[in-house]
C-alpha positions as a Python dict, from the first residue, in 0.01 Angstrom:
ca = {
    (1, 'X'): (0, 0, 0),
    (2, 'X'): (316, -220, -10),
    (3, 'X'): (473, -299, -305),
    (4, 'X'): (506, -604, -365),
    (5, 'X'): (744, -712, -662),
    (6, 'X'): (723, -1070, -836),
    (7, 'X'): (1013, -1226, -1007),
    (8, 'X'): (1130, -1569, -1139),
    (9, 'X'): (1390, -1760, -856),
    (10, 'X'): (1502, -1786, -537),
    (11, 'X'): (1575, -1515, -295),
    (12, 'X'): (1904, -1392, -367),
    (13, 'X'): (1879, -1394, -725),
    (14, 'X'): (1954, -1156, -944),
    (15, 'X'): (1621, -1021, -1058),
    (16, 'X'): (1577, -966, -662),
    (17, 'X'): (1895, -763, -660),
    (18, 'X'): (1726, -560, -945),
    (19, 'X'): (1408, -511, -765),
    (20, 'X'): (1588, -365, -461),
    (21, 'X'): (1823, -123, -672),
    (22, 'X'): (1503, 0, -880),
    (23, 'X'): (1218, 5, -629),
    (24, 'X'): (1431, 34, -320),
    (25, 'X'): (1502, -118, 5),
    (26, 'X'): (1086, -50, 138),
    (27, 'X'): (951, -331, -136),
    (28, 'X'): (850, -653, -53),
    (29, 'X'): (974, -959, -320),
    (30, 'X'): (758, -1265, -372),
    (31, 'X'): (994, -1547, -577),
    (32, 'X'): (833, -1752, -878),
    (33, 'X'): (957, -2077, -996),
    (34, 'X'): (901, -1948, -1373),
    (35, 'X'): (840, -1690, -1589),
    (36, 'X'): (496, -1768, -1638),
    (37, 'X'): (434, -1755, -1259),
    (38, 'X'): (544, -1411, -1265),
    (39, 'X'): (289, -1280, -1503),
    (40, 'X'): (36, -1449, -1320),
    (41, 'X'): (136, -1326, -971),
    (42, 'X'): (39, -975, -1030),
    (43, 'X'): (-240, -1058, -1264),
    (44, 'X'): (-402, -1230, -990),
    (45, 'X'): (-314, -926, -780),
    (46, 'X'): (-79, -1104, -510),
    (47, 'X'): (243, -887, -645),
    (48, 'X'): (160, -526, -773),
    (49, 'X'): (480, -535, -1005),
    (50, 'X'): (652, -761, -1184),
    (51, 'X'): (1030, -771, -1260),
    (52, 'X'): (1148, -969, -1548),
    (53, 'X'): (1482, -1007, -1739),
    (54, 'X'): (1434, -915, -2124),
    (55, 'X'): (1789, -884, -2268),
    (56, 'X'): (2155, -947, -2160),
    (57, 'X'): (2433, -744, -2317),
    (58, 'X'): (2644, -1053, -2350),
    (59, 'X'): (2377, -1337, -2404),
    (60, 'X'): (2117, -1139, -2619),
    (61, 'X'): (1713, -1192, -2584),
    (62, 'X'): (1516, -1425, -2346),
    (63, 'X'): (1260, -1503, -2605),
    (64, 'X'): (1037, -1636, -2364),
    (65, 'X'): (925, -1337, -2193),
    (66, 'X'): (880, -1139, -2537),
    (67, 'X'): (608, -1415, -2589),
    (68, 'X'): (496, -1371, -2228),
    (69, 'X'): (432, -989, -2308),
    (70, 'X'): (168, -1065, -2612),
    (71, 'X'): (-19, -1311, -2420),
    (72, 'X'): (-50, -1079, -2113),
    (73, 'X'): (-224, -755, -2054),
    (74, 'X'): (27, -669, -1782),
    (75, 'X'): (225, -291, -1884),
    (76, 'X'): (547, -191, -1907),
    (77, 'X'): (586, 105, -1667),
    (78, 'X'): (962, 136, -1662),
    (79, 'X'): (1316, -18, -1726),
    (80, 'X'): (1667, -100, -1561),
    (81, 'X'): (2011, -179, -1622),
    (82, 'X'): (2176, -427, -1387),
    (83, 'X'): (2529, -452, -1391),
    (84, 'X'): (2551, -856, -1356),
    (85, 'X'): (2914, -924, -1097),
    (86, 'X'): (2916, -1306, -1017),
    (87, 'X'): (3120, -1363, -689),
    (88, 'X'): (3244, -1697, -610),
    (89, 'X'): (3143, -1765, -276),
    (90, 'X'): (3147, -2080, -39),
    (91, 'X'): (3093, -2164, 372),
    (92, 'X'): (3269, -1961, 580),
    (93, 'X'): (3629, -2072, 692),
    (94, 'X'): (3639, -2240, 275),
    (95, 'X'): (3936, -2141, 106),
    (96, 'X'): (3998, -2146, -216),
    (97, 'X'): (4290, -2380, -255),
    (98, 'X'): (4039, -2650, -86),
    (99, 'X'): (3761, -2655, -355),
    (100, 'X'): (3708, -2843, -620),
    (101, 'X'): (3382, -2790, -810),
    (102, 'X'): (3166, -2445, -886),
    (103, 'X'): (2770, -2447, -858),
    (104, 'X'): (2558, -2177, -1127),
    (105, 'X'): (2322, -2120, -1400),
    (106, 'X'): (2487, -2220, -1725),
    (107, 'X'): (2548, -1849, -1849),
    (108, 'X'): (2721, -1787, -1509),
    (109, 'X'): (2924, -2063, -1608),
    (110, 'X'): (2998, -1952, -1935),
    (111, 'X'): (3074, -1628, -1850),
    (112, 'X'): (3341, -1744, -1587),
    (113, 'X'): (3493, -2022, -1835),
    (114, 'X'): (3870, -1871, -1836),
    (115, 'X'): (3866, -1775, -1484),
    (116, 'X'): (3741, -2109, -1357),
    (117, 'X'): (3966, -2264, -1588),
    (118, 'X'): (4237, -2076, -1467),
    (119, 'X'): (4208, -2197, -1086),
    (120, 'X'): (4134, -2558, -1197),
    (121, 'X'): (3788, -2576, -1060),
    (122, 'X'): (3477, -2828, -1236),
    (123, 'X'): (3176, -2688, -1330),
    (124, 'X'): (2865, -2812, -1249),
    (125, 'X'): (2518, -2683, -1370),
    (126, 'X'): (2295, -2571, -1149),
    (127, 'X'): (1915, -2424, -1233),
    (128, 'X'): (2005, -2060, -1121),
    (129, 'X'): (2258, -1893, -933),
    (130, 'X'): (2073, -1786, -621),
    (131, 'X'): (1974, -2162, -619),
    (132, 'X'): (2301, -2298, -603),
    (133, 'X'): (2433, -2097, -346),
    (134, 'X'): (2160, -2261, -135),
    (135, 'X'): (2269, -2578, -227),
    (136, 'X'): (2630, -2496, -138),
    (137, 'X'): (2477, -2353, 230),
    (138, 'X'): (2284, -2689, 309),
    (139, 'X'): (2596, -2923, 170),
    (140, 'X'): (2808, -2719, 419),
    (141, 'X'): (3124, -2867, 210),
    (142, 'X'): (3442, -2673, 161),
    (143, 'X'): (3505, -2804, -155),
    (144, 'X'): (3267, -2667, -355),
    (145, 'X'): (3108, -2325, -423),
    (146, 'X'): (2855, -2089, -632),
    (147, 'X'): (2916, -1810, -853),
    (148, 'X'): (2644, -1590, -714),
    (149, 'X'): (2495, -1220, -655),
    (150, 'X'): (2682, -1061, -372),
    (151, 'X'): (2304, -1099, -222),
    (152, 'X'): (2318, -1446, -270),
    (153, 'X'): (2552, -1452, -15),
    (154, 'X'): (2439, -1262, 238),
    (155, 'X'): (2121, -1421, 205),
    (156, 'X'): (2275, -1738, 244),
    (157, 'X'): (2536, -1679, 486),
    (158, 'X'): (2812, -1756, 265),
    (159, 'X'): (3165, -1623, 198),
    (160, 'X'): (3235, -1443, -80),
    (161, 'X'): (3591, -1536, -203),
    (162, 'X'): (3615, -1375, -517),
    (163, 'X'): (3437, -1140, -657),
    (164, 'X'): (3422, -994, -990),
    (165, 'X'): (3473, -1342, -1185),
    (166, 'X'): (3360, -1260, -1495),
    (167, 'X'): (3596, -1263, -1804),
    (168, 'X'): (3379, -983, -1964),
    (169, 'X'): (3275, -685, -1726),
    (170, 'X'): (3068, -548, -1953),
    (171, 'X'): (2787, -774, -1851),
    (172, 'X'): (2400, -635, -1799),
    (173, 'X'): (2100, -706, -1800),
    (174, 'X'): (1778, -513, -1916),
    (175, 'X'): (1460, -562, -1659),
    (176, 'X'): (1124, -455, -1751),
    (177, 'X'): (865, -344, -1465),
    (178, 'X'): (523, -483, -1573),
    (179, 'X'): (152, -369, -1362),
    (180, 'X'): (-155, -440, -1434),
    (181, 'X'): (-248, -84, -1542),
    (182, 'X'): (-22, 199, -1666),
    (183, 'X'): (103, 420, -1431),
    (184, 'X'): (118, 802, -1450),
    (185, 'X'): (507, 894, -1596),
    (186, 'X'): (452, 1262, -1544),
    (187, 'X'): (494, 1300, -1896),
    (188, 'X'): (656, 1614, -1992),
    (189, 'X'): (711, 1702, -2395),
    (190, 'X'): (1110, 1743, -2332),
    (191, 'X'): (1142, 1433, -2088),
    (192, 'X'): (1350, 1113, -2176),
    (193, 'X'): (1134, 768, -2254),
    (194, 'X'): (1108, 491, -2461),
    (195, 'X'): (794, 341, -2595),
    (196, 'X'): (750, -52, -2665),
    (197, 'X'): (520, -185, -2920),
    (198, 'X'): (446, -522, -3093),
    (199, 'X'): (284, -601, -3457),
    (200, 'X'): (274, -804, -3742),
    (201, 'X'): (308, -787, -4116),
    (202, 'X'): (127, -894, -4394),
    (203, 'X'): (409, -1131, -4599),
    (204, 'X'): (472, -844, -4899),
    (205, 'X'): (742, -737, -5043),
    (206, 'X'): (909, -435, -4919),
    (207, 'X'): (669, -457, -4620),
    (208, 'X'): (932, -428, -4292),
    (209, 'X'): (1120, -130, -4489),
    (210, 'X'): (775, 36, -4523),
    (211, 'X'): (716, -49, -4119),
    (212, 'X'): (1056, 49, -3989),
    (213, 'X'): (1034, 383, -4246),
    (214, 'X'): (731, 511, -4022),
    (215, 'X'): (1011, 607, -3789),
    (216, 'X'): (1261, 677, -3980),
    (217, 'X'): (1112, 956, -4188),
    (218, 'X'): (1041, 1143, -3859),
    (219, 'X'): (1398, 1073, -3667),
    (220, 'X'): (1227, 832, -3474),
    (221, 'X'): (1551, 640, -3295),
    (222, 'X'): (1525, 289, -3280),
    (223, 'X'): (1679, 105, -2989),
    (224, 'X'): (1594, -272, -3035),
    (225, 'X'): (1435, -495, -3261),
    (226, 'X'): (1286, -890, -3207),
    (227, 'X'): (1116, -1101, -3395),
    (228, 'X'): (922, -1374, -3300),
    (229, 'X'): (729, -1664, -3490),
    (230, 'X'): (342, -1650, -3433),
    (231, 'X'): (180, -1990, -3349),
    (232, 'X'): (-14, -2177, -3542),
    (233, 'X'): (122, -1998, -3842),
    (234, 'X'): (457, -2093, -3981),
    (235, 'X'): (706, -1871, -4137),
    (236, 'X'): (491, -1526, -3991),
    (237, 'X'): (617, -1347, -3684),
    (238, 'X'): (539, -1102, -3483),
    (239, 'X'): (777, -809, -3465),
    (240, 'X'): (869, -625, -3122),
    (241, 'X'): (984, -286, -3153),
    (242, 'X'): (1147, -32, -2847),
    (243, 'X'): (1170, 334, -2988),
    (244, 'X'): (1313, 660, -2795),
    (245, 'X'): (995, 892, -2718),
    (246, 'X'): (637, 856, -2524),
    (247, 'X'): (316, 776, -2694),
    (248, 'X'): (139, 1073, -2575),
    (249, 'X'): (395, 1298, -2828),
    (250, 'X'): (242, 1369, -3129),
    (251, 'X'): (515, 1295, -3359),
    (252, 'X'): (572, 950, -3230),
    (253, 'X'): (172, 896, -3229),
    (254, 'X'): (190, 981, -3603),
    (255, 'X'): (417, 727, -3620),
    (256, 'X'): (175, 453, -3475),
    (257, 'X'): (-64, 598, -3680),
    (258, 'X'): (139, 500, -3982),
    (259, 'X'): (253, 190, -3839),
    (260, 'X'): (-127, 104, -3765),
    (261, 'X'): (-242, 167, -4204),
    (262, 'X'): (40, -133, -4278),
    (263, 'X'): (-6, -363, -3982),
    (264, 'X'): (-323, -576, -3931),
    (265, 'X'): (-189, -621, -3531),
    (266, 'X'): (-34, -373, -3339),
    (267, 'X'): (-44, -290, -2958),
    (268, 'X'): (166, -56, -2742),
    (269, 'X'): (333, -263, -2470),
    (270, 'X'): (433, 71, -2265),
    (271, 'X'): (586, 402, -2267),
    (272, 'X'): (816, 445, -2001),
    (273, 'X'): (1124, 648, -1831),
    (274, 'X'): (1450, 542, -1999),
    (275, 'X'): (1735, 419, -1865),
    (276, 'X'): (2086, 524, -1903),
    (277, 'X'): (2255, 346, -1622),
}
């Protein structure tokens, strides 16, 4: 059976790119216009895997999909690190003392300010990045360009003129892979994963220290921490949690088994292979 991997935007983004590093070359990509579309993609079984965006080293949480996660009953089966290296990129035979304006995604922007600065160019927003270096292919003007994947523009046909434009370089981006059932990790007792969970709180004093002290006590490392309002019911929130270690280990299960005696909602998203990259 192919696999077939949803994500949100247009071919040559780079949650494509991401697919292709983690999967490999073999998979087959279907693009969605949201996030939403993504989750619904594989839950109506025309993607077997979805790959979405979660966190961004330089830009933080994409709140969004942490919502996404509670409403679905999609799993997390596995994570990756994408380095994030936005080329500037135009028709072929541009040069770059002919353009004038820059096409991206507002954070692509952002994280280009100096350098665009620097050469004089505008910037103008685009939806995403993949996007705009489609809109820079069907313009056909030498004037302006995209800050892009590399994929972008090969997809697109494009020239890459510079690449590496960010100011920061230490810009990634955490993917999650969701299915609709959790695969088999090979789970071994000295292997390397991280387990995601979600859960709420009754409003108590001393009630998150009492939570987060589950782990603690039994050297439980934890790697991230989000909160997130719940609906309908002001000033409560749901609390997302990634931890180093697999369900199936007994300490960490006497963890959730802790966890589960001070929280009136809790669900394990997904234990998973970590990744280091």
């Amino acid at each position: 059976m192919t696999t077939t991997v949803a994500f949100q935007g247009e071919p040559g983004a780079y949650s494509e790119l991401a697919a292709y590093e983690y999967f490999g070359a073999q998979i087959a990509t279907l693009p969605c216009s949201t996030f939403e579309a993504v989750f619904a993609a594989v839950g109506e079984g025309r993607a077997t895997h979805a790959l979405l965006p979660i966190e961004n080293s330089l830009a933080g949480s994409i709140h969004r999909n942490y919502d996404l996660l509670l409403e679905s009953d999609l799993r997390i089966v596995g994570e990756y690190h994408l380095h994030v290296s936005h080329c500037l990129m135009a028709v072929p035979g541009a040069s770059l003392e002919g353009l004038r304006q820059v096409h991206s995604h507002p954070q692509a922007l952002a994280q280009c300010q100096r350098r665009l600065r620097e050469m004089g160019l505008e910037a103008v927003i685009a939806a995403d990045t993949a996007g705009s270096a489609r809109l820079v292919q069907q313009r056909g003007d030498p004037t302006i360009a995209a800050l892009a994947s590399r994929r972008a523009a090969a997809v697109y046909g494009l020239q890459i003129l510079v690449a590496g434009m960010e100011d920061n370089p230490a810009n990634y981006t955490r993917f999650l892979t969701l299915t609709r059932s959790q695969e088999n990790t090979d789970w071994q007792e000295d292997g390397d994963y991280k387990t995601s969970v979600v859960f709420s709180l009754h409003n108590q004093p001393g009630v998150l220290f009492k939570a987060l002290s589950v782990f603690a006590l039994r050297d439980i490392d934890l790697t991230k921490i989000e909160s997130r309002p719940i609906q309908g019911q002001p000033w409560e929130y749901m609390f997302y949690i990634d931890f180093v270690g697999h369900v199936r280990s007994q300490v960490c299960q006497r963890a959730l088994d802790h966890l589960g005696e001070l929280a009136p909602f809790l669900r394990v998203l997904g234990s998973y292979p970590r990744h280091h990259g």
